[in-house]
C-alpha positions in Angstrom: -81.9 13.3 53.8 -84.3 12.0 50.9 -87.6 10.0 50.9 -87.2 6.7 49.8 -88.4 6.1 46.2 -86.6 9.2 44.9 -84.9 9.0 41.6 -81.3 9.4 41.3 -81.7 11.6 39.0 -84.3 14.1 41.2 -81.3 13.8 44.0 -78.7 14.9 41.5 -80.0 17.6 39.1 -83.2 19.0 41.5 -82.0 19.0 45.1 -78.0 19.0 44.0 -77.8 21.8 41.4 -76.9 19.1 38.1 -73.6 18.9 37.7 -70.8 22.2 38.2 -69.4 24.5 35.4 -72.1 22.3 32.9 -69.9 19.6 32.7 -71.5 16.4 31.5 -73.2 13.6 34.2 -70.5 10.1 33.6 -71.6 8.2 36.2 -72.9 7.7 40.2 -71.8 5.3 42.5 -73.9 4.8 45.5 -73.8 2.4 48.5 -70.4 3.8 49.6 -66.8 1.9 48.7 -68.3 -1.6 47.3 -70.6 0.0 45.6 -71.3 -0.2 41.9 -71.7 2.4 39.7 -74.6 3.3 37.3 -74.8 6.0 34.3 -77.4 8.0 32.5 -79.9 5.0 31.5 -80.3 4.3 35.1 -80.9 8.2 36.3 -85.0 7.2 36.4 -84.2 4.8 39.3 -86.0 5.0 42.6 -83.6 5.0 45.4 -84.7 1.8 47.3 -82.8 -1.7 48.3 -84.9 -3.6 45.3 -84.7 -1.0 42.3 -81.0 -0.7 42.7 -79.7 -4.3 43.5 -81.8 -4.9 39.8 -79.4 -2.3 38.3 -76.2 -3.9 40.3 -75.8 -1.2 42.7 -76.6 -1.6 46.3 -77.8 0.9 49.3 -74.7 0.4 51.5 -74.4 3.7 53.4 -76.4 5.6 51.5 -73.6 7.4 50.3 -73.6 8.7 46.4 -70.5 10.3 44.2 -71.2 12.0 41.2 -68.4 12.2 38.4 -68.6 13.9 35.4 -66.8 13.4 31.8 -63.2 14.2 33.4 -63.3 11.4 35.6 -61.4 8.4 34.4 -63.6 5.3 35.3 -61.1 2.7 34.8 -58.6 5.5 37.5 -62.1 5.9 39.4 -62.6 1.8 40.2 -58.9 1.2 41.0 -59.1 4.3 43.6 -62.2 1.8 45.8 -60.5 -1.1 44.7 -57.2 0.1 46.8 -59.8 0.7 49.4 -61.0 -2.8 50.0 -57.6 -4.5 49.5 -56.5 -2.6 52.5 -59.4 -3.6 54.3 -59.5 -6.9 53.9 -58.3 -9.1 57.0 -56.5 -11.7 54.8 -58.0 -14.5 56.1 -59.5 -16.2 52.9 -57.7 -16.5 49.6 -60.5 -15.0 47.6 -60.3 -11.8 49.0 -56.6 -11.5 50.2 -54.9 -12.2 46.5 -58.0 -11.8 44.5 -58.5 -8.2 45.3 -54.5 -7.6 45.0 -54.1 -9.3 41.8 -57.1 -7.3 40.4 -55.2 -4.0 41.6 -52.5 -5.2 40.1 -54.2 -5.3 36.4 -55.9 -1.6 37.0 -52.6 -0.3 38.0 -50.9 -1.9 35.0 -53.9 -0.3 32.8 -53.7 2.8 33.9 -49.7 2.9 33.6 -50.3 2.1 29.4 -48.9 -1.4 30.3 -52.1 -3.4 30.4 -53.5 -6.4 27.6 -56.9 -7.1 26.5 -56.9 -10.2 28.1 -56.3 -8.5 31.4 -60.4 -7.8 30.7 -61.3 -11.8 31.2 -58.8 -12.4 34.0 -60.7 -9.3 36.0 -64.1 -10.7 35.0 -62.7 -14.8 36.1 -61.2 -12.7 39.3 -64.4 -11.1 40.2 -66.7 -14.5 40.1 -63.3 -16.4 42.1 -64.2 -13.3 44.8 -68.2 -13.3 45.2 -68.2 -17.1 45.0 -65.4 -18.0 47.4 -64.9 -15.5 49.9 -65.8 -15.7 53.1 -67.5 -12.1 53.9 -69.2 -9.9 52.4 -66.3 -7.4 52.3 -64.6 -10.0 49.1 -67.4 -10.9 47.8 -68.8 -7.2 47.3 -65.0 -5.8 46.3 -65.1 -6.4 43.1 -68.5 -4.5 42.6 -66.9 -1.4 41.5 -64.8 -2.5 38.8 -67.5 -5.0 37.2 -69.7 -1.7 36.6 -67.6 -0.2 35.2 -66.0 -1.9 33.1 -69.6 -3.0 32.3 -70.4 0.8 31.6 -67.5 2.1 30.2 -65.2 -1.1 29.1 -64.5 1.2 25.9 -62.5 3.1 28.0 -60.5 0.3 29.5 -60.3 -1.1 25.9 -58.6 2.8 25.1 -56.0 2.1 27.9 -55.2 -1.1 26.4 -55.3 -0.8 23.3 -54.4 3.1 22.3 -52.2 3.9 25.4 -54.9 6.1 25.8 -56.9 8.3 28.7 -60.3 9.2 27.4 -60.6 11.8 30.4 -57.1 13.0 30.2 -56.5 12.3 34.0 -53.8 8.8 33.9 -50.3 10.5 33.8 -48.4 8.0 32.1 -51.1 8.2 29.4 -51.6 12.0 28.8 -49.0 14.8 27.3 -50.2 18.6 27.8 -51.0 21.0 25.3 -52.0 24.7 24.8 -54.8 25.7 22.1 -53.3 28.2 20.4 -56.5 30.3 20.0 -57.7 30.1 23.4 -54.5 30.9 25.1 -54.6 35.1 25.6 -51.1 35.0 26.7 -51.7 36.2 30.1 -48.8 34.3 31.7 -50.6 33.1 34.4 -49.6 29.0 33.7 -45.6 30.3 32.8 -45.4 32.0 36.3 -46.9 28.6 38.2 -45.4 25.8 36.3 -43.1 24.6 39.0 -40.4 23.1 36.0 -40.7 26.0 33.9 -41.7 24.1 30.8 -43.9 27.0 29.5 -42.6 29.4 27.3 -44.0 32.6 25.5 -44.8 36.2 25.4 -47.6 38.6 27.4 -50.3 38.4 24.9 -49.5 36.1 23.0 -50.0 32.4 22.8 -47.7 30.3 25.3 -46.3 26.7 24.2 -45.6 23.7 26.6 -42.1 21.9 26.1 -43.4 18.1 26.5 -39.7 17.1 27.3 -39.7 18.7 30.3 -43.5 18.7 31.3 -43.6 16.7 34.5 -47.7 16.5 34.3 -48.4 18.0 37.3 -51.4 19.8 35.8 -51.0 23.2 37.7 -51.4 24.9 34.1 -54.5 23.5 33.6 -55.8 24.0 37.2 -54.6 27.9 36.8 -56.1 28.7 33.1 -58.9 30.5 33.1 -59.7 30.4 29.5 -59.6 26.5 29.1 -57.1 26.5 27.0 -55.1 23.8 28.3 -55.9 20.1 27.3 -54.4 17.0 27.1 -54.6 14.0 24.4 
């Protein structure tokens, strides 16, 4: 427990160690599942109901999750967005097709298939929900995905427009690679890729055959030189 009036930024990097393996601080999205989320401009925010409904976040549970640079925001907002759908009751409109239609979109942008006028429809979505529903649970769902694409919209915009996963974390959007210099050949990734798409020598560098690459990412979960990456 914290004090009210604590800055998000004391709570993260003073009383929660920063961020793991110095990785770099993305974002923070408090107030639990409808919550919005907030980046590095808003780390001098106090934690209390005004300061953070002025920023577009809300208390909610108290709750807070911390992403750093490998998190995909636009993969990050559909994950609470399939959340709320499956809440909702589907007694109003708003919130029964609003929030499935606006999965929809997200799914179809992280899958490479989205448009960039998939952006406006979101936006005319998210007033249709926090107008017109009937509880707070449609009219707050759409929370998550405004902030971000607030935040981070040239992200979405990369989905859309380059077939592109800034983070490296939407499969369909992603191929696997080896750095040639970093790889020390220790075979560790050839022994635990469960399609055996790795090839190469102890000690020297291994190669990835994209063809049969399934994505998985055990290589890059196993390497402990870093020397798998995707683009």
């Amino acid at each position: 427990e914290v004090p009210m009036g604590i800055t998000l930024g004391e709570i993260i990097y003073d009383i929660g160690g920063g961020i793991p393996k110095g990785k770099k601080f993305k974002a923070v999205q408090t107030g639990g599942p409808l919550g919005g989320c907030l980046s590095t401009e808003s780390l001098n925010t106090p934690i209390d109901y005004e300061s953070l409904k002025e920023t577009g976040a809300v208390m909610g549970s108290g709750g807070m999750i911390v992403v750093d640079e490998d998190t995909c925001m636009v993969e990050f907002a559909e994950y609470f967005l399939k959340f709320s759908t499956d809440e909702s009751c589907g007694k109003c409109v708003p919130c029964r097709v609003g929030g499935k239609k606006m999965l929809e979109i997200l799914n179809n942008i992280t899958e490479g298939k989205g448009k960039l006028e998939d952006l406006d429809e979101i936006e005319n979505l998210a007033k249709f929900m926090e107008q017109a529903s009937l509880c707070a649970l449609g009219q707050l769902t759409p929370g998550p995905v405004m902030s971000t694409l607030k935040l981070f919209r040239d992200e979405y915009v990369a989905h859309i427009v380059d077939k592109r996963c800034p983070a490296g974390q939407c499969v369909p959007l992603i191929t696997f690679y080896i750095d040639e210099e970093k790889c020390k050949g220790c075979l560790l990734c050839l022994k635990n890729c469960p399609v055996n798409a790795i090839s190469g020598e102890k000690k020297k560098p291994h190669k990835i055959d994209i063809e049969l690459c399934t994505k998985c990412g055990t290589c890059r979960d196993v390497c402990k030189f870093d020397a798998v990456y995707t683009k």
